[in-house]
ROSE-4610 file (N, C-alpha, C; in Angstrom, 1 decimal, always signed):
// ROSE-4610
residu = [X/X/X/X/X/X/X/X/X/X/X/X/X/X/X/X/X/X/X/X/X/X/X/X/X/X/X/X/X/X/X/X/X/X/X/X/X/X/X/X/X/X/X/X/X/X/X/X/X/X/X/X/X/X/X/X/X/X/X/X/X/X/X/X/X/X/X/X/X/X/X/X/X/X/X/X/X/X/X/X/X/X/X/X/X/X/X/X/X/X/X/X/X/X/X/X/X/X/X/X/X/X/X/X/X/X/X/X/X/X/X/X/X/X/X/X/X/X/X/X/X/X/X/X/X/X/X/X/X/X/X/X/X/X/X/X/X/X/X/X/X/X/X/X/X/X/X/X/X/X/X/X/X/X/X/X/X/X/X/X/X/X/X/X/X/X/X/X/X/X/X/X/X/X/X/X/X/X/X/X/X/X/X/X/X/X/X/X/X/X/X/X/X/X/X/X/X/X/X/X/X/X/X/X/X/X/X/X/X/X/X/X/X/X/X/X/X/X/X/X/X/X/X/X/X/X/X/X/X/X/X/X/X/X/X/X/X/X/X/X/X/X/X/X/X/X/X/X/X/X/X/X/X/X/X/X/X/X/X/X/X/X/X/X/X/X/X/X/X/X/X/X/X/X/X/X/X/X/X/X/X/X/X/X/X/X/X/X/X/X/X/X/X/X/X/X/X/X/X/X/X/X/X/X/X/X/X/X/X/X/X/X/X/X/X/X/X/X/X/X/X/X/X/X/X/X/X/X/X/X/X/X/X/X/X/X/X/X/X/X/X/X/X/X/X/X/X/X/X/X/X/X/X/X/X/X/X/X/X/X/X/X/X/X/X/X/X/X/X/X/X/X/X/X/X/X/X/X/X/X/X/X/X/X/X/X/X/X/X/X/X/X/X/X/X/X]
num = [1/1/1/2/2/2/3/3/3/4/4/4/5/5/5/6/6/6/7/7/7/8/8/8/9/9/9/10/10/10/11/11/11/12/12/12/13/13/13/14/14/14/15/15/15/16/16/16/17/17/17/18/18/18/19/19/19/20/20/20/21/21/21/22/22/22/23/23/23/24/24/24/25/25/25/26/26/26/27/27/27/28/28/28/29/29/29/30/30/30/31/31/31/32/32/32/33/33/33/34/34/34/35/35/35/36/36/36/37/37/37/38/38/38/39/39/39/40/40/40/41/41/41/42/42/42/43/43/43/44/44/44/45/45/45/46/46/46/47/47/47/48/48/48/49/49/49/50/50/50/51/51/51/52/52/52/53/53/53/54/54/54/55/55/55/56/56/56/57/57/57/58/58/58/59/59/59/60/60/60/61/61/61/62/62/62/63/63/63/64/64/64/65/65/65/66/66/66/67/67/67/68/68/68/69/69/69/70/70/70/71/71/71/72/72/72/73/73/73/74/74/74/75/75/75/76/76/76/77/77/77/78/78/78/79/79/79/80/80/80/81/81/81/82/82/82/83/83/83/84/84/84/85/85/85/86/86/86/87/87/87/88/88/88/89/89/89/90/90/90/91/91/91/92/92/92/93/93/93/94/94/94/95/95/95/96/96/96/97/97/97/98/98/98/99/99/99/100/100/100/101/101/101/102/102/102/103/103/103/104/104/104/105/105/105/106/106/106/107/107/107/108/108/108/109/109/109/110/110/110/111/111/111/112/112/112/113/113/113/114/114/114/115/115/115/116/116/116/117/117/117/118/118/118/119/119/119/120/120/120/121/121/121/122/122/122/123/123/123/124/124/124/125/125/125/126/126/126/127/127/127/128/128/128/129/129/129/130/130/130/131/131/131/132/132/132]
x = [+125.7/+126.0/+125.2/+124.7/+123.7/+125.3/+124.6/+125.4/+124.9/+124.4/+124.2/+125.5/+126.1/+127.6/+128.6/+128.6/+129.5/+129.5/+127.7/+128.1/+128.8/+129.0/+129.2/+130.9/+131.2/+132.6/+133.7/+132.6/+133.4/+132.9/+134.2/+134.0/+133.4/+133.9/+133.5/+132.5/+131.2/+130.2/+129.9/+130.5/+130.6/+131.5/+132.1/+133.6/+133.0/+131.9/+131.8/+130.5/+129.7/+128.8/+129.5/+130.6/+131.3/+132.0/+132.5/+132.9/+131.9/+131.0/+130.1/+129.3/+129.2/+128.6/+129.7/+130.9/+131.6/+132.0/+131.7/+132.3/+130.9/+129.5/+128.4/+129.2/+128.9/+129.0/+130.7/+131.4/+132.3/+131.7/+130.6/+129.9/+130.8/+131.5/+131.8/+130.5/+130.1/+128.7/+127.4/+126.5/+125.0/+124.7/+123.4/+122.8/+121.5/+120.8/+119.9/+118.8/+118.9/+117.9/+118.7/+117.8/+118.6/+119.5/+120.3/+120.6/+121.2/+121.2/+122.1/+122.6/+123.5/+124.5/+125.1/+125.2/+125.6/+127.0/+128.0/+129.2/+128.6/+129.5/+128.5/+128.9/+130.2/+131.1/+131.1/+131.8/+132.3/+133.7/+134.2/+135.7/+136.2/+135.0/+135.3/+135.6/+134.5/+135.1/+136.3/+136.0/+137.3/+139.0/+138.7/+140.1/+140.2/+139.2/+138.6/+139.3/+139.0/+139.8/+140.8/+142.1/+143.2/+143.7/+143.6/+143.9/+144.7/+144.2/+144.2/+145.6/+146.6/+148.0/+148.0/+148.0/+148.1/+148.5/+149.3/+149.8/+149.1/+148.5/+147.1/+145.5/+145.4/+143.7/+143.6/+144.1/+143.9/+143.7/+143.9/+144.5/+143.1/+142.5/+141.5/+140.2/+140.0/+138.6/+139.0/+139.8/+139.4/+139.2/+139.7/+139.0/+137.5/+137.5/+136.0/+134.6/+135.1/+134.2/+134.2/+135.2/+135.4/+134.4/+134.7/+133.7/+132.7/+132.3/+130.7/+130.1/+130.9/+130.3/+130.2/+131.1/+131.0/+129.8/+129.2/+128.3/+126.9/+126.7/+125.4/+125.1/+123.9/+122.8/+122.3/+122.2/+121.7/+120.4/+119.7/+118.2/+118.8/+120.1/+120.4/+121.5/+121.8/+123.6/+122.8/+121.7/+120.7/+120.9/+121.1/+121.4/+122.6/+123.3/+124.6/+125.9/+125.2/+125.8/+127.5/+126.9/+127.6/+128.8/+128.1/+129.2/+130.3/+130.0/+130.7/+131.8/+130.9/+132.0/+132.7/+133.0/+133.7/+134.8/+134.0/+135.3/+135.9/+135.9/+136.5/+137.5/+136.9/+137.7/+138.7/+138.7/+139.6/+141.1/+140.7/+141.8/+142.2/+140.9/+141.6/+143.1/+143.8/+145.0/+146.1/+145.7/+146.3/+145.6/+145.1/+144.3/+145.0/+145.3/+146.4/+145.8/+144.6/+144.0/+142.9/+143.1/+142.2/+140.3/+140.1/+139.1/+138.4/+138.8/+138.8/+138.3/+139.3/+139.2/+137.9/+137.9/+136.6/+135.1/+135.3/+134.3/+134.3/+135.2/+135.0/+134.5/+134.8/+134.8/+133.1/+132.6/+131.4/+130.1/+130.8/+130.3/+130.4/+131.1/+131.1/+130.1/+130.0/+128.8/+127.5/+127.3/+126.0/+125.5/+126.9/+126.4/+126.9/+127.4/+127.1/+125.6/+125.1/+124.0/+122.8/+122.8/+121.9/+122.1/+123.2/+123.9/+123.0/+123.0/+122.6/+120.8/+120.1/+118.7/+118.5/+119.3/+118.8/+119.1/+119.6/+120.1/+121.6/+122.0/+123.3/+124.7/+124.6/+124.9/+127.0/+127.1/+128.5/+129.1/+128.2/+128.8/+128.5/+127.4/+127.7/+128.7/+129.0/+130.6/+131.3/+131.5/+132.8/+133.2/+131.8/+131.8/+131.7/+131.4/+131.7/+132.7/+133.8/+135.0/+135.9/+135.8/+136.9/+136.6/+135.0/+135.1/+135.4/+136.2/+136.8/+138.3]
y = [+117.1/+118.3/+119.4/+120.4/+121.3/+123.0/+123.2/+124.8/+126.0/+125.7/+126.4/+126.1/+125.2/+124.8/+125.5/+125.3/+126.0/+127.5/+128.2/+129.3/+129.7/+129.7/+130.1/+129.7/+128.8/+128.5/+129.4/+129.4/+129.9/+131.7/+132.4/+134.1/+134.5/+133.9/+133.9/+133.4/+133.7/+132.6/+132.6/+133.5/+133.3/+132.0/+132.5/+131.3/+129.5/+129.5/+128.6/+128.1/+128.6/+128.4/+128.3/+128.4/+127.8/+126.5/+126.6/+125.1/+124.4/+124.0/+123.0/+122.6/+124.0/+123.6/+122.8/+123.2/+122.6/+121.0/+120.6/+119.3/+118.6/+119.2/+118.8/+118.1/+119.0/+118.8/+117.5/+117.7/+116.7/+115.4/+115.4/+114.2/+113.7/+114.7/+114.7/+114.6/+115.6/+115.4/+115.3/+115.3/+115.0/+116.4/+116.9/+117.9/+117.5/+117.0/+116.4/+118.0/+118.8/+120.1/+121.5/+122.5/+123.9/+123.9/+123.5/+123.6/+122.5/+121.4/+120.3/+119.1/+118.9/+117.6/+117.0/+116.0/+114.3/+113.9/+113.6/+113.1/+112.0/+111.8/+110.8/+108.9/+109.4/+107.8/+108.3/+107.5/+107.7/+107.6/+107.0/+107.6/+108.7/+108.9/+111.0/+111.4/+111.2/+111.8/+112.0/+110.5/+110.2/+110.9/+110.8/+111.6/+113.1/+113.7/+115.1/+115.2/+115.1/+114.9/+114.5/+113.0/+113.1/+114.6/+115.2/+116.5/+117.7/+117.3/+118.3/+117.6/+118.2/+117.6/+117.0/+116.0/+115.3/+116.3/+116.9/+118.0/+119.0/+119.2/+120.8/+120.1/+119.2/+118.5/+118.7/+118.5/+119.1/+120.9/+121.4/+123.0/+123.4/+122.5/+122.8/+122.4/+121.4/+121.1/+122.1/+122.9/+123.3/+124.6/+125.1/+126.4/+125.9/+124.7/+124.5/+124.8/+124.4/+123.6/+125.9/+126.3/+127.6/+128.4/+128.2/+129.3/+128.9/+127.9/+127.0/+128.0/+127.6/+127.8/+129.7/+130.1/+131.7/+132.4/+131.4/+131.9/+131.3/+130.7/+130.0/+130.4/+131.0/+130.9/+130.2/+131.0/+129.6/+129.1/+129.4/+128.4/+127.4/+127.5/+126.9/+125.7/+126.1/+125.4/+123.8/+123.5/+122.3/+121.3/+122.0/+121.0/+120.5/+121.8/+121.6/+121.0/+121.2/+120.7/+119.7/+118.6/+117.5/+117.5/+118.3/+118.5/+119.5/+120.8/+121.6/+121.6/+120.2/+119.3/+118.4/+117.4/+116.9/+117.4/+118.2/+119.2/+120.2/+121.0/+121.3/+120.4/+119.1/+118.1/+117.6/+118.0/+117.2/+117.9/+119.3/+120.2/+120.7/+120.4/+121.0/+120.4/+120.1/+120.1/+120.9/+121.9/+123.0/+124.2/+124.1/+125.1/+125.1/+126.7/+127.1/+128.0/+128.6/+129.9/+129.1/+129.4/+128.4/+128.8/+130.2/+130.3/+129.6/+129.3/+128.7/+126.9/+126.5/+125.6/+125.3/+126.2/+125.8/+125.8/+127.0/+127.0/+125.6/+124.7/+123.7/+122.1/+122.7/+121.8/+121.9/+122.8/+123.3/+122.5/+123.2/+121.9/+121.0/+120.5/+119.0/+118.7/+118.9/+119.0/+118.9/+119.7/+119.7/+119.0/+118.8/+117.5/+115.9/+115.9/+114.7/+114.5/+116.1/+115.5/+115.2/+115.9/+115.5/+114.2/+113.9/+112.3/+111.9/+111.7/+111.2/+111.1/+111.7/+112.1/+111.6/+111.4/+110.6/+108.8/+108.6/+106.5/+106.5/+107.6/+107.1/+107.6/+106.2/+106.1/+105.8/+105.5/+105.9/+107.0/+107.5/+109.0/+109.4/+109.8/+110.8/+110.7/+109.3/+108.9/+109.5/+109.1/+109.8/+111.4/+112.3/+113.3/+114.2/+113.6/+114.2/+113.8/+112.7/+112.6/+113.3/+113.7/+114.5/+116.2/+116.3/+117.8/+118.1/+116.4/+116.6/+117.1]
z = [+98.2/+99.1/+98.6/+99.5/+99.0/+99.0/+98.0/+97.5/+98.8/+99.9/+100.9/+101.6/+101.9/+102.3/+101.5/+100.1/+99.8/+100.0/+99.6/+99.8/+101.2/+101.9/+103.1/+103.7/+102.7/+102.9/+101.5/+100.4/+99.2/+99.2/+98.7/+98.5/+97.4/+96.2/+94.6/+94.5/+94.2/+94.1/+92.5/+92.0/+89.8/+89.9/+90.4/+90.2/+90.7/+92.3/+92.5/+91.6/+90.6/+89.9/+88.3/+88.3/+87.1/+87.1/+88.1/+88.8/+88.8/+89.4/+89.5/+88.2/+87.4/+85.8/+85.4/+85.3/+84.1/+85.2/+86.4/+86.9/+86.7/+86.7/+85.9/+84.5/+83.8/+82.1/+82.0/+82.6/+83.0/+83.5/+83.9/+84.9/+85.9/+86.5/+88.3/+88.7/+88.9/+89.7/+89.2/+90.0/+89.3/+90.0/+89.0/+89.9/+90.2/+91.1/+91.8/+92.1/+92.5/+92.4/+92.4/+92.3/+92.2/+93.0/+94.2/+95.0/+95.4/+95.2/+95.7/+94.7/+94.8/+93.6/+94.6/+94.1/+94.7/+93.5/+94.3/+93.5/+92.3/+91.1/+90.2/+90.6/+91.7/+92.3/+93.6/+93.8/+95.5/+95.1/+93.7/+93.7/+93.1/+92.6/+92.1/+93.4/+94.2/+95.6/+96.7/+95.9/+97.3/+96.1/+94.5/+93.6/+94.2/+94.3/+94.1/+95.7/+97.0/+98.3/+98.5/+97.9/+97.4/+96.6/+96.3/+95.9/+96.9/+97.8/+98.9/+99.4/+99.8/+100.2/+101.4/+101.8/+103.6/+104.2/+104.3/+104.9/+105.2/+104.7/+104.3/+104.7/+105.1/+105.1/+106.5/+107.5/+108.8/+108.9/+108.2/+108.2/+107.3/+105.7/+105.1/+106.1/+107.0/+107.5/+108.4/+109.5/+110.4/+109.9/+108.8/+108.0/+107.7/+106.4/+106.3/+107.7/+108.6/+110.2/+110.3/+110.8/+111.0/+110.2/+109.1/+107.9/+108.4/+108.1/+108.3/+109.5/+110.9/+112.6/+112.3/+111.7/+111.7/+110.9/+109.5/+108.8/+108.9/+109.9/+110.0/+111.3/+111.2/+112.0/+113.2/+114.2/+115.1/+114.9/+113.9/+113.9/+112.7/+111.8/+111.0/+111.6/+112.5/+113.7/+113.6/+113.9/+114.5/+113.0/+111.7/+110.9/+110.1/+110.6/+110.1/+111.5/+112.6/+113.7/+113.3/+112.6/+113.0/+111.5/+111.0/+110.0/+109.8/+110.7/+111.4/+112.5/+113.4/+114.2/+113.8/+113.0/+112.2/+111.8/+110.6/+110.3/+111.1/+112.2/+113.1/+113.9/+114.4/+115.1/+114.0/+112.9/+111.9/+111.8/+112.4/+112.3/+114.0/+114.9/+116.2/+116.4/+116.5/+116.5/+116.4/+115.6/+114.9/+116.1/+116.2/+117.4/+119.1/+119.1/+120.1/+121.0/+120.8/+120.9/+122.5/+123.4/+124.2/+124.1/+123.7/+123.6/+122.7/+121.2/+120.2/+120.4/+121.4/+121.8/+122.7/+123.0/+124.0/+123.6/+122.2/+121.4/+121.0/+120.2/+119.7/+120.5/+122.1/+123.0/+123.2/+123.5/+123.7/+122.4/+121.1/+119.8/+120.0/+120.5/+120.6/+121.7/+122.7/+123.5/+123.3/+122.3/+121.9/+120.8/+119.9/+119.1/+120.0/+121.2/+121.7/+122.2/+123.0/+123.5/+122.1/+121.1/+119.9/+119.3/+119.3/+119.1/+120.2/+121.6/+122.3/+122.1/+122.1/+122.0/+121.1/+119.7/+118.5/+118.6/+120.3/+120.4/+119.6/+119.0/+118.5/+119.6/+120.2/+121.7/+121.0/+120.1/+119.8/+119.3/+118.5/+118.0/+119.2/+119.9/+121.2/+121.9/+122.3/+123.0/+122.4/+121.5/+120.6/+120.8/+120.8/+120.7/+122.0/+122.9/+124.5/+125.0/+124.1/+124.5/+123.9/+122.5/+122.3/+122.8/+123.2/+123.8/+125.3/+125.7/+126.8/+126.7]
């Protein structure tokens, strides 16, 4: 994951540059360049997301997807698209606000048609149906 994600989801950026050293020097993660680290397992990852309370993980992605869509760019939206939708659809459920909802309906639109234009003719399904 690249530290351009986090900045934009995290406030503290001392705090999230101490975290990642000391889950480095821990060997949680690898740091692969100035800017991006890769879990050192897949079950660090998957321990590290068990953390988060079943209860609360619908409520953290739709914040995560929210921060993301509010702090990026639209020349930047094209790469973060589908990770932004994700984590938004992870949490719309919690979403009451109809404008909100439409914003997320509309994401999904445009990462179905990008889904689509890339042949990945199931994720686009997937993704023009839940922005139905």
């Amino acid at each position: 994951f690249s530290t351009m994600v986090l900045d934009k989801i995290q406030k503290d950026l001392d705090f999230e540059d101490s975290i990642l050293n000391s889950c480095v020097q821990f060997g949680f993660l690898q740091k692969e360049s100035s800017n991006q680290y890769v879990w050192a397992h897949d079950q660090i990852q998957q321990a590290a997301y068990d953390l988060i309370p079943l209860a609360k993980r619908e409520s953290f992605h739709l914040l995560v997807g929210t921060r993301l869509f509010i702090s990026t760019s639209p020349s930047e939206l094209e790469n973060m698209l589908f990770f932004i939708v994700d984590n938004m659809n992870r949490g719309s459920k919690l979403v009451d606000d109809q404008d909100q909802l439409y914003e997320i309906s509309q994401l999904n639109l445009e990462a179905g048609e990008k889904a689509l234009s890339s042949s990945a003719f199931h994720s686009a399904a997937k993704y023009l149906m839940t922005g139905l």
